[in-house]
LUMMARSE-666374 format. One record per residue: residue number from 1; residue in one letter; x, y, z of N, C-alpha, C in turn. Coordinates in steps of 0.02 Angstrom, whole numbers, plus 32768, in hexadecimal, padded with zeros to 4 digits. Example, Ala and Ser with C-alpha at 12.3 -4.5 7.8 and 13.67 -1.06 7.14 Angstrom:
// LUMMARSE-666374
pos, code, n_u, n_v, n_w, ca_u, ca_v, ca_w, c_u, c_v, c_w
1, A, 8294, 7EE4, 8186, 8267, 7F1F, 8186, 8294, 7F5B, 8186
2, S, 8282, 7F90, 8162, 82AC, 7FCB, 8165, 8285, 8002, 818A
// end
This chain:
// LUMMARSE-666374
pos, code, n_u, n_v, n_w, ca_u, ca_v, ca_w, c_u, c_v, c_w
1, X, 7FFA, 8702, 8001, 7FE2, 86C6, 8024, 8008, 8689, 8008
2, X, 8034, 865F, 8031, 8060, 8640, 802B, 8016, 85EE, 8010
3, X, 8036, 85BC, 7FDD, 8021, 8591, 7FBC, 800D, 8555, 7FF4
4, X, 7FE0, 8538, 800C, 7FCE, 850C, 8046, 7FA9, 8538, 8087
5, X, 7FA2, 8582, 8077, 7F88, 858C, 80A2, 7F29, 8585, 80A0
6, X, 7F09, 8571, 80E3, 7EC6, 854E, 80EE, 7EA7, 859E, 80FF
7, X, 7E7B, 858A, 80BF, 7E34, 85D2, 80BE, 7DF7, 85A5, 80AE
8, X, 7DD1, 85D5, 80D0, 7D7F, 85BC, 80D2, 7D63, 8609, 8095
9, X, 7D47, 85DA, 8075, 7D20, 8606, 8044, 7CCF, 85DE, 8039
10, X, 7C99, 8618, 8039, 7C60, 8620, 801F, 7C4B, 8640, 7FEA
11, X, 7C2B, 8611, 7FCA, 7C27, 863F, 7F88, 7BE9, 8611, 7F58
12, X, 7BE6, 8615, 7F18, 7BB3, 8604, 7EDF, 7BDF, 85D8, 7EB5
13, X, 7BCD, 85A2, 7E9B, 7BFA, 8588, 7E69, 7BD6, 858B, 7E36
14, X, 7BF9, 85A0, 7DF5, 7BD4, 85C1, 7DA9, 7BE7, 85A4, 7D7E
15, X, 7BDC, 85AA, 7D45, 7C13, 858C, 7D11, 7C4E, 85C7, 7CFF
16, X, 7C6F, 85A5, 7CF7, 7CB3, 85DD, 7CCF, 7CB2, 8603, 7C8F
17, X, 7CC1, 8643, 7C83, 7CAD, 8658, 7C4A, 7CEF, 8638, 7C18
18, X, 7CD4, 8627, 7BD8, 7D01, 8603, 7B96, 7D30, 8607, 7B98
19, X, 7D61, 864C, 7BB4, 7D99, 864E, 7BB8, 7DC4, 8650, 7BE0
20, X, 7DAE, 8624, 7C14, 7DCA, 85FE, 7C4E, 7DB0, 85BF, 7C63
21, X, 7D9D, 8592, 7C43, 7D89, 855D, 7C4B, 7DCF, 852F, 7C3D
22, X, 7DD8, 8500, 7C4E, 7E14, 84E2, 7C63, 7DE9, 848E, 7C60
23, X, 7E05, 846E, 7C25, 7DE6, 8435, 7C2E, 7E10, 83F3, 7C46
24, X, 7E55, 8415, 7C6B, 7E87, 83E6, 7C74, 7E7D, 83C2, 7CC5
25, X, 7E3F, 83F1, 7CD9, 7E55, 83DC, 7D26, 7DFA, 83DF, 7D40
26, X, 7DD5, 83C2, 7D62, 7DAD, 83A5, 7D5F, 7D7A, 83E5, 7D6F
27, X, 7D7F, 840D, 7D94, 7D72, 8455, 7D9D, 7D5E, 847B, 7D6E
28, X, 7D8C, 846D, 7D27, 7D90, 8498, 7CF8, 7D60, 84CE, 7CE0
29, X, 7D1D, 84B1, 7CDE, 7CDE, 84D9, 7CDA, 7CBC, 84FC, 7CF6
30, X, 7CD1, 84EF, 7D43, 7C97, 8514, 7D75, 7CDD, 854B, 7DA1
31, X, 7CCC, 8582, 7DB5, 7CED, 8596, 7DEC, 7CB1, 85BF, 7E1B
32, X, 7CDD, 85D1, 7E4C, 7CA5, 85E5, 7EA9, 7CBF, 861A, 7E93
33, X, 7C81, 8651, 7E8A, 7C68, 8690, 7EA2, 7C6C, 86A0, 7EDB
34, X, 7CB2, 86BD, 7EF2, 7CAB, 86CF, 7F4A, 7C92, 870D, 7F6F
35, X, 7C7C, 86F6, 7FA3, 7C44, 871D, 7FC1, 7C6A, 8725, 800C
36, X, 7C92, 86F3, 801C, 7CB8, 86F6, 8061, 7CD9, 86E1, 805B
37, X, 7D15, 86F3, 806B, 7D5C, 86DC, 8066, 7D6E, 86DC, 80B7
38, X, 7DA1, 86B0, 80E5, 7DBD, 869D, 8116, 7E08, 8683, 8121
39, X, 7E25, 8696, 811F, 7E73, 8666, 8133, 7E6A, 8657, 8185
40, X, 7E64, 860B, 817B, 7E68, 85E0, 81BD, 7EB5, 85C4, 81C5
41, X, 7EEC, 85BE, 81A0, 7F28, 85BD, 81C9, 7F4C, 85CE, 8187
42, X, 7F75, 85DF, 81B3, 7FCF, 8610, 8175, 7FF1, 85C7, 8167
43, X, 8017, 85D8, 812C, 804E, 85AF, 8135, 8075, 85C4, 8120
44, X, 80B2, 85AB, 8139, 8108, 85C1, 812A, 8109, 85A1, 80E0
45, X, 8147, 85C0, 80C7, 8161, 858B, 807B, 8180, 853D, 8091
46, X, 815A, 8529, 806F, 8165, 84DD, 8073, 81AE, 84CC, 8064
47, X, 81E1, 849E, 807D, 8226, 847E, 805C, 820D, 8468, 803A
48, X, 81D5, 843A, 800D, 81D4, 8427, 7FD2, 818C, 8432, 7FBC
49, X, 8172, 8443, 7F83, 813C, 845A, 7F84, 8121, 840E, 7F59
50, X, 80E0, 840B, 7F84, 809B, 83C6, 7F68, 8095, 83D3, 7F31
51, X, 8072, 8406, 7F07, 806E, 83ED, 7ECB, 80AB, 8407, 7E97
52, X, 80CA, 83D4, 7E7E, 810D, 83CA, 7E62, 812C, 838B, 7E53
53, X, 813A, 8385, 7E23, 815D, 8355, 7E0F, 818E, 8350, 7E06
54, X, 81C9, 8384, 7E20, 8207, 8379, 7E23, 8214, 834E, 7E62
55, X, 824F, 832B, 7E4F, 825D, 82F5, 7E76, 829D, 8310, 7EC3
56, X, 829A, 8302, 7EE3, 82D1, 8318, 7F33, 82E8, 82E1, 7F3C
57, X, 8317, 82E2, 7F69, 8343, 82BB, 7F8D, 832A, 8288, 7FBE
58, X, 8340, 8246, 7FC6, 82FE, 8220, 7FF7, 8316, 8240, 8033
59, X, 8341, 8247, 8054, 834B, 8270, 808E, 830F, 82AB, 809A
60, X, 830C, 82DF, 8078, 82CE, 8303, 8067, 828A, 82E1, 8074
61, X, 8286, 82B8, 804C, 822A, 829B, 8045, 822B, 8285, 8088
62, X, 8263, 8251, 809D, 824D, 8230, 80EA, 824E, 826B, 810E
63, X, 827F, 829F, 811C, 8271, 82D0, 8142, 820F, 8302, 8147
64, X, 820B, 830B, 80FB, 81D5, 8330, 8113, 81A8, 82FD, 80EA
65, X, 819A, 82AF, 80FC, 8167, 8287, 80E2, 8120, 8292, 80E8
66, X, 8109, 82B9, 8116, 80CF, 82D6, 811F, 80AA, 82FA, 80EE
67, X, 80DD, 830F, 80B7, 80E2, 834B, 8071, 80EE, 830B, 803A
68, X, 8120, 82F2, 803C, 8123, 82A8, 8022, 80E1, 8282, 7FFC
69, X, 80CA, 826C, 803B, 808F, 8247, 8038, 8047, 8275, 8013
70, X, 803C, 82B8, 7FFE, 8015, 82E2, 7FDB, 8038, 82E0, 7F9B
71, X, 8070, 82DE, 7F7D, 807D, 82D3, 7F3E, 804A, 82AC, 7F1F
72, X, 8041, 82C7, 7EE4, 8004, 8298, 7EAC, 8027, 824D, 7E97
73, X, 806D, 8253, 7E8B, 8089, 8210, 7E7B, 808B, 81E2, 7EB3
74, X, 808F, 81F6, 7EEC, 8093, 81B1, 7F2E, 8048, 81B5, 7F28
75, X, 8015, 81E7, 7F30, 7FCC, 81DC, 7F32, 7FC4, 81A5, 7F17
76, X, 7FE0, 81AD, 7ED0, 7FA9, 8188, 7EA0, 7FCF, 8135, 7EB0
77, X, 800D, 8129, 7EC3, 802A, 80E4, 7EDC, 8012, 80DC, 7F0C
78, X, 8003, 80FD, 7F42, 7FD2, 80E9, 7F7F, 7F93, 80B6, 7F69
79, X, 7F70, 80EB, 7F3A, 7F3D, 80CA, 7F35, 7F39, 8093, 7EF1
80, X, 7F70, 809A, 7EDE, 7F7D, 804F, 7EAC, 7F81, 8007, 7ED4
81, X, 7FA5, 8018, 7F11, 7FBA, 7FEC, 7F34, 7F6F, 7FBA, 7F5D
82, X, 7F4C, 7FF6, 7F76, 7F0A, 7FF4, 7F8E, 7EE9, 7FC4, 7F51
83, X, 7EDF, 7FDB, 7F1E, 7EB7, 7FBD, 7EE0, 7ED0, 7F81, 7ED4
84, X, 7F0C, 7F74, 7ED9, 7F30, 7F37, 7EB7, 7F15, 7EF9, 7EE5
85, X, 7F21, 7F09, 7F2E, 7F2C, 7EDF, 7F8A, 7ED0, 7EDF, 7F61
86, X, 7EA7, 7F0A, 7F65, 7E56, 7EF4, 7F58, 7E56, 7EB1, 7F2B
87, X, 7E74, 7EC9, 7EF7, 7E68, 7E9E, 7EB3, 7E7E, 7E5E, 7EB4
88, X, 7ECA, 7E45, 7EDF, 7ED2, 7E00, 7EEB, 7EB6, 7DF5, 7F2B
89, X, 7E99, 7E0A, 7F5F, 7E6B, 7DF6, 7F83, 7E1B, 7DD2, 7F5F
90, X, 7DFF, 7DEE, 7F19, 7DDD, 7DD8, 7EF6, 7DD2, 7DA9, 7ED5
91, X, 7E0D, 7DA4, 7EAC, 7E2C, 7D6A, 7E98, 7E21, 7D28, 7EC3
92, X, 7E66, 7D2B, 7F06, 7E75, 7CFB, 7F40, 7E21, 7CD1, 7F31
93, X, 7DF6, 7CF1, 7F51, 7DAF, 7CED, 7F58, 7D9E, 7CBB, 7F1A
94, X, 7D9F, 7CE5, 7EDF, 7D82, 7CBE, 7EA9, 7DA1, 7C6A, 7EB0
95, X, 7DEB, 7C5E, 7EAE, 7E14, 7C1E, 7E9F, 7DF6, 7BFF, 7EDE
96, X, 7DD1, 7C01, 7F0D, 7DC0, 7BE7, 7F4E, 7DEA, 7BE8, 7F91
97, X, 7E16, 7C28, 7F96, 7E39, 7C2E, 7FC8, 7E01, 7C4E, 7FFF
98, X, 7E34, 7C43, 8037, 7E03, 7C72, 8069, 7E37, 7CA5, 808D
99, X, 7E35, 7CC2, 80A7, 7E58, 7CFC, 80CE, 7E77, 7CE8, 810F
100, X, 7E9B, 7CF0, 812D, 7EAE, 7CE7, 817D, 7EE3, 7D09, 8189
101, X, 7ED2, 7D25, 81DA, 7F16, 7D61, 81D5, 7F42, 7D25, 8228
102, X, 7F80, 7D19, 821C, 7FA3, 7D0E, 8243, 7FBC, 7D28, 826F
103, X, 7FD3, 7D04, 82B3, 7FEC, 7D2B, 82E6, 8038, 7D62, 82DF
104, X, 804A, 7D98, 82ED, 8078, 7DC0, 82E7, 80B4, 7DAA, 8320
105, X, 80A4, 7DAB, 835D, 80C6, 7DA8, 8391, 80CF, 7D4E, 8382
106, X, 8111, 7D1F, 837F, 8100, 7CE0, 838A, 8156, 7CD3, 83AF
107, X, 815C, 7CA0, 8396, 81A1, 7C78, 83B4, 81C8, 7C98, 8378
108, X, 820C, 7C7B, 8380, 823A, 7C82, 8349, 8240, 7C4B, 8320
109, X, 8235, 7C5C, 82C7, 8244, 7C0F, 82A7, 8261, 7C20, 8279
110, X, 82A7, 7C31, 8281, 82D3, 7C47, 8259, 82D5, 7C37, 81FA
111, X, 82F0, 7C62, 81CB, 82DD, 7C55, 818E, 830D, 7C6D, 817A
112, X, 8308, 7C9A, 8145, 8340, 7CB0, 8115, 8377, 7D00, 8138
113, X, 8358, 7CFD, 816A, 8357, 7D3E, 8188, 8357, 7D4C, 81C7
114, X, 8377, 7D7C, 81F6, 8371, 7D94, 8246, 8333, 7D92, 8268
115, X, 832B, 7D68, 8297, 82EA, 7D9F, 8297, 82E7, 7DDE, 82C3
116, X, 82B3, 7DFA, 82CB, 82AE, 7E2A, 82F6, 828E, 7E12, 832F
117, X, 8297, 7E16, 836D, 8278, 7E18, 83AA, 8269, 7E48, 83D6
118, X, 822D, 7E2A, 83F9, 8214, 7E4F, 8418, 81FF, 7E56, 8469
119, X, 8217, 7E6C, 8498, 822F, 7E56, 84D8, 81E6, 7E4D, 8509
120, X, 81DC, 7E0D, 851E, 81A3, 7E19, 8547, 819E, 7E27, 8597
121, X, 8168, 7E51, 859C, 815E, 7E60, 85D1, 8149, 7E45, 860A
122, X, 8127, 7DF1, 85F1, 8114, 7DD8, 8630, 8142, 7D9D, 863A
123, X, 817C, 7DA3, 860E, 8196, 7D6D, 8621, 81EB, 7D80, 860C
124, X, 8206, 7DA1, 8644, 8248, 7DCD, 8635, 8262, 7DA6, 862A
125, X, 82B3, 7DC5, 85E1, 82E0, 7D89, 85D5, 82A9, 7D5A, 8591
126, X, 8272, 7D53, 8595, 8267, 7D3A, 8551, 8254, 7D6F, 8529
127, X, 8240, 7D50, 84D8, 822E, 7D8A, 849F, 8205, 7D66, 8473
128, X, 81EB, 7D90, 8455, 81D0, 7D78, 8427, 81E0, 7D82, 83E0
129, X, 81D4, 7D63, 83B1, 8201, 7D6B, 8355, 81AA, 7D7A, 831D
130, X, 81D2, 7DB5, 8306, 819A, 7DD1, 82E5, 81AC, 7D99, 82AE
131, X, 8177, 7D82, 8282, 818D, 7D68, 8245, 819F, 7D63, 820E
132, X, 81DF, 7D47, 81FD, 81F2, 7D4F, 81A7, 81C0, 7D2C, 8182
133, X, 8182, 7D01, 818D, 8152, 7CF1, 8157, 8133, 7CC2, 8184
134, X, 80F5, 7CCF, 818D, 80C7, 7CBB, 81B4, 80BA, 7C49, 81A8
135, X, 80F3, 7C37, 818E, 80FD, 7BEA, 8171, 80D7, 7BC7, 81B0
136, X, 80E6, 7BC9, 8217, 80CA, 7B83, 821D, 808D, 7B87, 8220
137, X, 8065, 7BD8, 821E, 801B, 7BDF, 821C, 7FFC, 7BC7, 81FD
138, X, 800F, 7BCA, 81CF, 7FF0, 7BB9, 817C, 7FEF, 7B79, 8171
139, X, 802E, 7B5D, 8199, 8038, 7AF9, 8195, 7FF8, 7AF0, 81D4
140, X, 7FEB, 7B1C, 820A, 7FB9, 7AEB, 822D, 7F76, 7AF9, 8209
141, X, 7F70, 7B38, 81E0, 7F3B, 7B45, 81BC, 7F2D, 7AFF, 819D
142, X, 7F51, 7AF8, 8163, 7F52, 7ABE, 8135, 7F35, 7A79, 8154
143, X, 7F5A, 7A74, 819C, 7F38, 7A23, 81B4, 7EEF, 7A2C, 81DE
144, X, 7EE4, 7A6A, 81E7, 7EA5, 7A79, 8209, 7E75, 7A58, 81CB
145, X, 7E7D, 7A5B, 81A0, 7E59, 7A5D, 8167, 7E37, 7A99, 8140
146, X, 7E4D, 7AC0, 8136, 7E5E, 7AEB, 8113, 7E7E, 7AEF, 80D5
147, X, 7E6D, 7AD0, 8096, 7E8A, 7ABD, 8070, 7EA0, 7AF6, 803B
148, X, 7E94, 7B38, 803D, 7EA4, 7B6B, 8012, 7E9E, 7BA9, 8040
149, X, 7EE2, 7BB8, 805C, 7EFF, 7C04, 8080, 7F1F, 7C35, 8062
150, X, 7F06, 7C67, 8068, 7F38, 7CC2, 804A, 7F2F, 7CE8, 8098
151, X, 7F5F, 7D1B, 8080, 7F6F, 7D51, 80B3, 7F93, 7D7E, 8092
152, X, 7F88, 7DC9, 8096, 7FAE, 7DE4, 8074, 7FDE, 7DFC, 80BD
153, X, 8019, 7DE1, 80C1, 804F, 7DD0, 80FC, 8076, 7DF4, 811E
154, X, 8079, 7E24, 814B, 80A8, 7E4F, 815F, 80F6, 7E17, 815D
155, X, 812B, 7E14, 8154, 8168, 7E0A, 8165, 8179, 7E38, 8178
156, X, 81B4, 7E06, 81A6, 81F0, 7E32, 81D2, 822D, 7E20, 81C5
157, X, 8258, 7E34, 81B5, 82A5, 7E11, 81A5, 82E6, 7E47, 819E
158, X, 830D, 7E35, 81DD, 8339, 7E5D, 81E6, 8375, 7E6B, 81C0
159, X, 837D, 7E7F, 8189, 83A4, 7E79, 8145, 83A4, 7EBA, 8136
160, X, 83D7, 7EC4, 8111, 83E8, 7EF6, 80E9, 83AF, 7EFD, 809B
161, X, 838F, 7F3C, 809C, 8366, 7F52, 8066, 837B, 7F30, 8023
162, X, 834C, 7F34, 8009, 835E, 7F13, 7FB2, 8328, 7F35, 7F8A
163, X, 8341, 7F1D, 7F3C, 8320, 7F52, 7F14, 82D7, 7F46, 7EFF
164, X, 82B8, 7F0B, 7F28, 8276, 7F0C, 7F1B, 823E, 7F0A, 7F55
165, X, 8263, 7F2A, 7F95, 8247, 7F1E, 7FE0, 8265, 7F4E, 8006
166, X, 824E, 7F65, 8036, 8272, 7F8F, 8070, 82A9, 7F6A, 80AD
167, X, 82D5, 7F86, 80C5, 82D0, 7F67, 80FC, 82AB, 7F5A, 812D
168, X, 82C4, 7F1D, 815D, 8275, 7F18, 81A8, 8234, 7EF2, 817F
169, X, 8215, 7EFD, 815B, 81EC, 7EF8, 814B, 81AE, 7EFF, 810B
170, X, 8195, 7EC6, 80E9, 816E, 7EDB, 80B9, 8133, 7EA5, 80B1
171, X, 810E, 7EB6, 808C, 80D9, 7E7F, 8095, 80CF, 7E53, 803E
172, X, 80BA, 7E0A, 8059, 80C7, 7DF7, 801B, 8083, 7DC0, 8017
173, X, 8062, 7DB7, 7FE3, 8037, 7D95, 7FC2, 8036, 7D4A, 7FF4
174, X, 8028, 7D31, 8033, 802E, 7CDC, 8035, 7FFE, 7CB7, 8027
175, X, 8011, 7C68, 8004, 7FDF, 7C54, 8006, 7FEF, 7C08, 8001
176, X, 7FB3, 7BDE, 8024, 7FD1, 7B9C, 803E, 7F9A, 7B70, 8004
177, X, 7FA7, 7B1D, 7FE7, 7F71, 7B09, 7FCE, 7F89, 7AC6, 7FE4
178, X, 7F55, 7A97, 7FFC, 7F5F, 7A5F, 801B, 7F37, 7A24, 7FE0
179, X, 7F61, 79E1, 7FE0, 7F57, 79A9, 7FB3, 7F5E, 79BF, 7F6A
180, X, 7F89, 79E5, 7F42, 7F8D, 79F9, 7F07, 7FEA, 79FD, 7EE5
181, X, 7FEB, 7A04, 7EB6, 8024, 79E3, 7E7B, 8039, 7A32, 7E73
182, X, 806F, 7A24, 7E5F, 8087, 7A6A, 7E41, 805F, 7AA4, 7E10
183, X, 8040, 7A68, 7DED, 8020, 7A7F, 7DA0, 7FF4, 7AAD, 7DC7
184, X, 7FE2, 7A9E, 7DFC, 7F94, 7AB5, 7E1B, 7FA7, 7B05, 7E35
185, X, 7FDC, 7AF7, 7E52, 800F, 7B35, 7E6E, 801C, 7B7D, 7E3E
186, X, 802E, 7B5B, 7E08, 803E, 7B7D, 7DC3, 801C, 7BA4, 7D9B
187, X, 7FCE, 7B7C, 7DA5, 7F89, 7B7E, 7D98, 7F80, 7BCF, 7DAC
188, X, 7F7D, 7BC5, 7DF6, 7F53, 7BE8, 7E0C, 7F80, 7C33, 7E10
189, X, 7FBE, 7C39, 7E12, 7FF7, 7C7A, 7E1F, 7FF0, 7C82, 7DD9
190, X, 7FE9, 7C69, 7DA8, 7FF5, 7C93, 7D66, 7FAB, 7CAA, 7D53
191, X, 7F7E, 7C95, 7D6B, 7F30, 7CA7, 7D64, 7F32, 7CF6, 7D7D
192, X, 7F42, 7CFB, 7DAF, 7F50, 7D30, 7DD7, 7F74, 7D5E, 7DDA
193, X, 7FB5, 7D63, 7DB0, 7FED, 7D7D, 7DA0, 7FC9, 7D9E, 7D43
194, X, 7FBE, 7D64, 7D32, 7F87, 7D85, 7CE6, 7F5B, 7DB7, 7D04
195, X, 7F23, 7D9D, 7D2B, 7EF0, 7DD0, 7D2D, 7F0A, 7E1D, 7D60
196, X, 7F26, 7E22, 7D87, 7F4E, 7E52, 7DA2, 7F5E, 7E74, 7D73
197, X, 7F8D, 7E77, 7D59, 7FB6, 7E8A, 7D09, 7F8F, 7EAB, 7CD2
198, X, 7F5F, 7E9C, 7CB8, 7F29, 7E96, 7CA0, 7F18, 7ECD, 7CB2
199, X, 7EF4, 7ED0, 7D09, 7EC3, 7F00, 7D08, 7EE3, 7F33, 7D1F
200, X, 7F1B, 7F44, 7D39, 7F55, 7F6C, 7D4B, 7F8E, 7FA2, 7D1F
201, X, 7FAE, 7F82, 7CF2, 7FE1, 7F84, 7CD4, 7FC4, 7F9F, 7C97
202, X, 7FEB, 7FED, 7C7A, 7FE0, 8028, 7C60, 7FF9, 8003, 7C0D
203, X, 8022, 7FCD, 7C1A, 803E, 7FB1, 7BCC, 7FF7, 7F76, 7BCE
204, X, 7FC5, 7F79, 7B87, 7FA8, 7F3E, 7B89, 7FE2, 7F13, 7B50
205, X, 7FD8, 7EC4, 7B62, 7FEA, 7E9C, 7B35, 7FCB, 7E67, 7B46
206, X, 7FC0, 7E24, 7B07, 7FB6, 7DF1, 7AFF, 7FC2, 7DC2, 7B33
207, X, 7FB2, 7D94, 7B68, 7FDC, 7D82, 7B98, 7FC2, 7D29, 7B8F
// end
């Protein structure tokens, strides 16, 4: 029976006798007494097998990303990523920001970068420009009166990949603060950049 293949089992869960108890993996103590065993689907040998930590070719991972994405090491960055996006959403909150998600589809307002467009349908011959950073939203935010804005930001920007972003697209921390000094600015990103760090980051130090 090839490794990934899906069985239905019934059975008793017991404790393990002393000399199979395994305290490395959360299981370790108990195993199922089976009483019915089932194979509900076969599987072929995998091109790269999930649990493993040897490393493949990115050609490979994008090809079979479906297998990719079950690795324990992207798992556990999945859900770092998840924890982190929670934790400065918490934060934002505490310093008195509020949340607002901006429009995707807008005009073009060119920046550091191409943009991408997007061709509309009710009005052939025009397009629309996904955005490199959601800036005049956030400026009408600000005069609405709205004096403290975040978003955690999809960008769009038609550029060649770099070593701390994808191409097309990545999302980045925004945040707008209206009637305030630099100091105030400084204030509040290193408050946030500490406590992130802090509650994140596997090296503790003094900060």
């Amino acid at each position: 029976m090839q490794l990934e293949t899906v069985i239905k089992i019934d059975g008793k869960v017991v404790n393990r006798s002393s000399d199979t108890i395994n305290k490395d993996i959360e299981t370790g103590e108990i195993e199922v007494a089976i009483e019915k065993f089932e194979i509900l689907g076969t599987c072929k040998e995998l091109p790269m097998p999930v649990f493993s930590d040897q490393e493949y070719a990115e050609e490979i991972r994008l090809k079979y990303r479906f297998l990719d994405l079950r690795r324990k090491k992207i798992h556990e960055n999945i859900i770092l990523r998840s924890k982190v996006i929670s934790f400065i959403r918490s934060e934002m909150n505490k310093f008195g920001f509020l949340e607002y998600q901006t429009p995707i589809l807008t005009s073009s307002s060119p920046e550091g970068a191409r943009d991408f467009l997007v061709p509309s349908r009710l009005n052939p011959g025009k397009f629309y420009a996904l955005p490199q950073a959601p800036q005049q939203f956030k400026q009408l935010i600000m005069v609405s009166g709205f004096d403290r804005y975040f978003q955690i930001a999809p960008c769009f920007r038609d550029e060649d990949a770099r070593a701390d972003r994808s191409p097309g697209e990545f999302y980045q921390l925004d945040l707008e603060m209206s009637f305030v000094e630099q100091k105030d600015v400084f204030d509040v990103v290193e408050k946030l950049l500490v406590n992130t760090f802090k509650k994140f980051s596997k090296k503790k130090t003094d900060v």
